[in-house]
N, C-alpha and C positions, 0 to 999 in steps of 0.2 A: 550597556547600551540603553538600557532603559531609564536609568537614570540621566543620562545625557538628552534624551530624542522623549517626549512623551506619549508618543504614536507609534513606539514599539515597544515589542512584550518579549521578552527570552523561555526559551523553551528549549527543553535538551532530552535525547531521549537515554533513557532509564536501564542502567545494568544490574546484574546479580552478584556477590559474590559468590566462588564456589569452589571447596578446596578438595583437593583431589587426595587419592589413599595415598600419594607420597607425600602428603601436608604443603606442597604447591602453590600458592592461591593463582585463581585469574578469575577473569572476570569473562560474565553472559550476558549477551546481549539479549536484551527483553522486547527492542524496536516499540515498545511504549512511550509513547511522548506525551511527556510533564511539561507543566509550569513553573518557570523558575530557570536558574542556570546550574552547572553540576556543579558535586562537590568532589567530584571523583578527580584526582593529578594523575597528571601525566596521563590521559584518555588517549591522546595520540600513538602513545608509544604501548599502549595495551594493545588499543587497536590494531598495529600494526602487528605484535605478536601473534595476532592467532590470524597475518593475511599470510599470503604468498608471499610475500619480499623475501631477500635474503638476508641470513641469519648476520651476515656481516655489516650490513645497513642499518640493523635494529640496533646493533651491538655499539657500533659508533653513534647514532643519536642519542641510546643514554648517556654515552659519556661524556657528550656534546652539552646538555641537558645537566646532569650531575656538575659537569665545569662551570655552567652557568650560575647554575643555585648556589653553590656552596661561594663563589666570588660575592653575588649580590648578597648572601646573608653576612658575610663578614661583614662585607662596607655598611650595610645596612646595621647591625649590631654595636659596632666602635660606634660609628657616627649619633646614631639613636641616644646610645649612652650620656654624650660629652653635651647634644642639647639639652635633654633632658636636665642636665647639672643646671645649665646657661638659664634655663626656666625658673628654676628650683631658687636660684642666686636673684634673678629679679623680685622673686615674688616676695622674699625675707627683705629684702630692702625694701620692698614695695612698706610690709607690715610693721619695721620698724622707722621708715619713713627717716634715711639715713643711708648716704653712701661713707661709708667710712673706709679707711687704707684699707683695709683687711678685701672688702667685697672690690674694692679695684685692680687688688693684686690679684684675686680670682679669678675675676672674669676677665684681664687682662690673657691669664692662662688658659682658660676656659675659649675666647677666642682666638687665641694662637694655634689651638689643638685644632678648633675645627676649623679651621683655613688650613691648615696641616689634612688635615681629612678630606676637604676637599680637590686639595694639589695632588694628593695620591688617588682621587678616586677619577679626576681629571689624566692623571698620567697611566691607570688602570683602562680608560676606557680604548686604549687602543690595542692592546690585547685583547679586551670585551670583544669592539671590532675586527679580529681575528677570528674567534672564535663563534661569531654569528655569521663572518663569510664559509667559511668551514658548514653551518648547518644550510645556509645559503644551496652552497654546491651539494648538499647530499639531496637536498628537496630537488635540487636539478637533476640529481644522479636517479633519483627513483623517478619524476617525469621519463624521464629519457630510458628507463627499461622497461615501466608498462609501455611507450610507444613502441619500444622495441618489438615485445611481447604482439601487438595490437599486429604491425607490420607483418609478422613471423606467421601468424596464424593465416593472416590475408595468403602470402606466398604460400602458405602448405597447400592451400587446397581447398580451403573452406568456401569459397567462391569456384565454382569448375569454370572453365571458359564454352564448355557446351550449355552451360546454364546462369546465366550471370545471376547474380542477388538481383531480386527485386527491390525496388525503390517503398519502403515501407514507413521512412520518418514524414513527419509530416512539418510541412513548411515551418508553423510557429513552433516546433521542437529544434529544428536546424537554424531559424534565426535566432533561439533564446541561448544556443551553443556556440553560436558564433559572437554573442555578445560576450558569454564567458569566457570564452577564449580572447577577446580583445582584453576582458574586463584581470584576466590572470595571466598576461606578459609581464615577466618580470620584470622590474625596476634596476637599471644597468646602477652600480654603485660602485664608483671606482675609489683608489686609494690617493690623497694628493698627489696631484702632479698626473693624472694619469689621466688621458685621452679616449674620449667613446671607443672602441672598438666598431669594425664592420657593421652591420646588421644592427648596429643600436639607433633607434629612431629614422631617421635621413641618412644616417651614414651608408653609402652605399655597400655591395657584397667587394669581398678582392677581387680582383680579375682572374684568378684560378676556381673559385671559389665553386662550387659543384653542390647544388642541395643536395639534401639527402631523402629516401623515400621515406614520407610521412610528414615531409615538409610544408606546410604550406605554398604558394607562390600565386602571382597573377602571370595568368597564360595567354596568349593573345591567340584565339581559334579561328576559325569559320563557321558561321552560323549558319543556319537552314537557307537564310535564304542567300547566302552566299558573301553578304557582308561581316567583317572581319571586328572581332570582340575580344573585351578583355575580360576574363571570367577567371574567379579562386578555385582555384583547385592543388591538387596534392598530388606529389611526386609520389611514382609507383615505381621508377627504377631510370637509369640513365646508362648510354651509351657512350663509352670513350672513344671506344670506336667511329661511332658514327656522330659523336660531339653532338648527342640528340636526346630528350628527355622521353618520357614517357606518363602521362599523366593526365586524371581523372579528373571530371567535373564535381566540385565540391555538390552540387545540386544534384548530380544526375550520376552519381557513384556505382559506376558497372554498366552501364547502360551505353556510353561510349566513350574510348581510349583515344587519346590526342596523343602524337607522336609529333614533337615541336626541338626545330633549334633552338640553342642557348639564347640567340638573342631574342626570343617568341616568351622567354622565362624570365620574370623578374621573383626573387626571392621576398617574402615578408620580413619587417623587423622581428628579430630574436630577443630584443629589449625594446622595452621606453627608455626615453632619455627623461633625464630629469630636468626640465625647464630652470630651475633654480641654480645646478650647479653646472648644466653642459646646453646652454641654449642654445650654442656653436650643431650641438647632432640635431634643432629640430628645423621645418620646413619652415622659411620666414613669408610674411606677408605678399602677398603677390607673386607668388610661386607656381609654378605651372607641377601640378599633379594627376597620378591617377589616385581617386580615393572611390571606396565601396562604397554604391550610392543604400543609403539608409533602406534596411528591409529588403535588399536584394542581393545577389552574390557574381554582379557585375562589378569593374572598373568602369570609371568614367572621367572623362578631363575634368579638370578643377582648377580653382585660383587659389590659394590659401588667404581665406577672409585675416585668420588670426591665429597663430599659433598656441597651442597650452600655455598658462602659466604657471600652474601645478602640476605635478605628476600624476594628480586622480583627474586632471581636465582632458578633453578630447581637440581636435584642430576644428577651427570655423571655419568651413569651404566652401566657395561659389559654383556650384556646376553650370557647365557651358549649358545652354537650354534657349535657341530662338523664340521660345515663346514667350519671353518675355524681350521689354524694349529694349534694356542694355545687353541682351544675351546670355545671361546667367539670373541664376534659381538663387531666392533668398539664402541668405546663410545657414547651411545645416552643418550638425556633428558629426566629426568621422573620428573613432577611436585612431590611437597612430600605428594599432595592428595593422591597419584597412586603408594605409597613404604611403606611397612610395612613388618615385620619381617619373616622371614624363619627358621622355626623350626628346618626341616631337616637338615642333614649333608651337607658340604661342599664334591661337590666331589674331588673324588683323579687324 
């Protein structure tokens, strides 16, 4: 990075090694932070040895990881080889200043091989792509049991209902985690021919479709003063019974429980869409939404100024705002975490 951007510096923090009486090695963390970037591989997959994950998650990331390497060093090895030759064949002709039969029939061969290398490393990469969806889904597979983990501890106990948690985070900790949380929605990537899924950007949920507790969603509540709002919050459990959610104010987490029908509940997207290859899943211009107005953890009606045109872009949105003359608020950014559909009417 820092050779790209001149206005950043890389810094990594600093391990030990340390080998234990069965000659073992791993590695200690020192939480010392250097200048510079590591030298230490595979850091991820250390790391994760001495967390709580299970031992079957680690066990498939190395071989995820080993599959990797050991493919790119082949192709990378053949190929390296055959330029290397192609180099070597210009420069002698260069010094003899002479193409004669001999150096044409060579590099005739020379580039038959590597277009030969390239077709195969072309026809490789969609098994490459195999096997990055594969690490894809385990990154999703360990999200999806720490929230488990996170949920499980909430329902033991750790919160009593005779004592709710107190509200202890503090506003700019909750918006800089809500940025991250827009900023680490994964990127839907499908295979040709293959269509957004539900919950990817605009695509709506199915019509059976039931969040799960620890979901996100926008809730449409009651306010103090009796007027009716749309606020983030998280699914704490749902009733089939009573076809009724149950669910917390992302802002005000324990303090008070919203009991709302399905249709008071709209689900968050579970992916970005990729503007480039499925612009079909995102919100197009002039589109009537609810989006999270900037720095706060309300919904509010919107117009979609502009939709992303990259996957790292966020949507340009007009909020409805009388105080200005046409009725809406400059153009501001909304990650596509924080825009989902509006039912209601467009006003007049």
């Amino acid at each position: 990075m820092d050779a790209l951007y001149p206005n950043v510096e890389n810094y990594h923090f600093e391990v030990q090694h340390v080998r234990s009486s069965a000659g073992k090695e791993k590695i200690t963390y020192t939480y010392t932070l250097s200048k510079g970037y590591t030298e230490e591989k595979n850091y991820g997959l250390k790391a994760a040895e001495v967390s709580s994950l299970p031992p079957s998650i680690i066990l498939d990331a190395k071989a995820i990881t080993n599959h990797i390497a050991k493919q790119i060093l082949e192709e990378r090895s053949r190929s390296e080889h055959n330029l290397i030759n192609i180099q070597k064949t210009h420069e002698r002709m260069q010094t003899e200043n002479k193409i004669s039969p001999y150096y044409r029939t060579k590099l005739r061969g020379l580039y038959t091989t590597a277009k030969a290398d390239a077709e195969a490393e072309c026809n490789h990469s969609d098994a490459l792509c195999s096997i990055l969806r594969k690490a894809l889904d385990k990154i999703a597979e360990i999200k999806s049991l720490l929230e488990e983990r996170r949920i499980a501890a909430k329902i033991a106990g750790i919160y009593s209902d005779a004592e709710p948690p107190r509200k202890t985070m503090r506003r700019g900790v909750l918006m800089t985690l809500l940025q991250q949380s827009a900023m680490t929605l994964p990127l839907w990537i499908g295979k040709p021919g293959d269509k957004p899924p539900p919950l990817c950007g605009a695509m709506p949920a199915a019509g059976d479709y039931v969040a799960k507790p620890g979901d996100k969603v926008a809730a449409r509540v009651k306010a103090v003063d009796g007027d009716e709002q749309w606020i983030l919050a998280e699914v704490v459990s749902y009733s089939h019974a009573a076809n009724k959610y149950e669910v917390d104010d992302i802002d005000e987490e324990g303090k008070e429980r919203h009991t709302l029908s399905r249709r008071r509940v709209i689900p968050l997207p579970q992916w970005k869409a990729n503007p480039e290859t499925d612009p079909e899943a995102l919100f197009q211009r002039e589109q009537l939404v609810l989006a999270l107005y900037p720095q706060t953890t309300c919904f509010y009606r919107a117009l979609i100024h502009a939709p992303p045109q990259r996957p790292q872009d966020d949507y340009s949105v007009l909020f409805e705002d009388t105080s200005y003359a046409d009725g809406y608020s400059p153009p501001l950014n909304v990650a596509q975490r924080y825009v989902v559909a509006c039912k209601e009417t467009k006003k007049k």
